[in-house]
C-alpha positions, 0 to 999 in steps of 0.5 A: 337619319331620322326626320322629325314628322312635325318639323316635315309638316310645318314647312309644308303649310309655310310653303302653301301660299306660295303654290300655284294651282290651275284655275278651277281643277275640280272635275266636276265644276262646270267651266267658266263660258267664254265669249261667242260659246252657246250655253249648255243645253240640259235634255232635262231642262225647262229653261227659256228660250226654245225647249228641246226637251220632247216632253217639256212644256217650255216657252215658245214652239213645243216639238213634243209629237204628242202635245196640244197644238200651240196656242197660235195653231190655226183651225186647220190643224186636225188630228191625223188620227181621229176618225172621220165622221161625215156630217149628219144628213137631214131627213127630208120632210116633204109635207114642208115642200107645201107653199104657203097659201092658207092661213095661220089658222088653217095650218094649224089645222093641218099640221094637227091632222097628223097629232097621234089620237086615240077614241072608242065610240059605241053608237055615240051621235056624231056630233057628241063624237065630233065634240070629243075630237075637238077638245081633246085636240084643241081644234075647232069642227062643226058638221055641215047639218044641211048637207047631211039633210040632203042625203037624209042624215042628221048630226045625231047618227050614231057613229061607233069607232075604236082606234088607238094611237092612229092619227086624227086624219086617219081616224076621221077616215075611218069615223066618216067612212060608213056615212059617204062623208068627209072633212074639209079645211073651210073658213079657218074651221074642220067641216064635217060635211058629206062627199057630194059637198066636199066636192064643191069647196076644193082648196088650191095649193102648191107645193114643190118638187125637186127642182131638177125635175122641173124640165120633166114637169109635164110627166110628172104632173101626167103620172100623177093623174094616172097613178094618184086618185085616177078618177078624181081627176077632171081629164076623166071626168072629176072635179079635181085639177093639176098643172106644173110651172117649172118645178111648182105643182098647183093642185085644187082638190078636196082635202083627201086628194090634197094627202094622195098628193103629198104622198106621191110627192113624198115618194118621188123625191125619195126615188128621185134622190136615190137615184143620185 
């Protein structure tokens, strides 16, 4: 018996009402949570509390290997990896070892010895040589005419020097050398002055060595006798003198003998330190 198809369908939609599905049947519709059940934790997800996305910047602690340090981090937190790189080492300068004992002016005057100068004379009068120098470093200098007298000299001897880029100390060196002259730090001033008079004005300075020497003082105020200008010395016979307290070296000398010394103190510490 043939059944009419539109009689079949209408029943069925009168009886739809009265079907009973179970809850929530579709496969990908996300069960309802019940009481005590933790959330679902998408890998994916930045939602809050604490991430466990690797790469995820969420709230509280990141465990991404690779990121920043958290905010809180202390400073003792260091990059495993990163090179280590020691601290630089500060070259010592042991004309600093000098102890203050002159004045400002005459400090000044011996830091500007060590200026890097250069000057060509050709029979120029020393006094017009000395006039240059002075204003050119800003310094004051005056020549010691009655000493220069008493060897029969006067401020008008020619002088004749060509130096570049040496140091105004070593210029003066080489400027007074063929004229049984020198310089000294006298009454704030640079005099010009002859050796036979700078042997009358010593000035008396200190300066420090290492302090780990200072039991050894004794030997190393000896071996500077021995080695440092010998025969200016007074134990033979020179106008100069030295002693040691502890690890301070006292030292009354001409101005010459003064740069002997911080040279030799310049490479005692540096064997000293090498030592170490």
């Amino acid at each position: 018996m043939r059944q009419n198809p539109l009689l079949c369908a209408s029943c069925f939609l009168a009886l739809i009402p009265h079907i009973s599905w179970g809850q929530n049947e579709d496969p990908f519709g996300q069960p309802p949570r019940s009481n005590g059940q933790p959330a679902m934790q998408d890998p994916f997800g930045g939602g809050g509390g604490r991430s466990d996305d690797p790469f995820g910047g969420g709230g509280g602690r990141s465990d991404d290997p690779f990121g920043g340090p958290a905010a809180h981090s202390d400073r003792s937190s260091r990059d495993p990896f990163a090179p280590v790189i020691p601290a630089a080492s500060t070259p010592v300068d042991l004309t600093t070892r000098r102890i203050s004992t002159t004045s400002r002016a005459e400090k000044m005057l011996l830091e500007k010895l060590g200026d890097k100068t250069s000057m060509t004379f050709i029979e120029t009068p020393l006094v017009e040589a000395v006039q240059e120098i002075s204003q050119q470093h800003g310094i004051q200098m005056f020549v010691d005419q009655r000493s220069f007298e008493e060897i029969g000299l006067t401020d008008d001897t020619p002088v004749t020097l060509d130096v570049a880029n040496v140091s105004l100390r070593s210029c003066l060196n080489l400027l007074l050398r063929d004229l049984d002259s020198t310089y000294v730090v006298r009454d704030e001033v640079l005099l010009i002055t002859t050796i036979e008079a700078a042997e009358q004005m010593l000035a008396l300075r200190t300066y420090a060595f290492p302090k780990a020497l200072s039991s050894k003082a004794d030997q190393v105020v000896a071996i500077m006798l021995k080695t440092v200008k010998p025969n200016d010395w007074d134990e033979l016979g020179g106008y100069c003198s030295a002693g040691a307290v502890e690890n301070v070296l006292v030292v009354s000398a001409t101005e010459e003998v003064h740069e002997a010394v911080i040279e030799f103190l310049v490479k005692l510490e540096a064997a000293f330190n090498a030592r170490q």
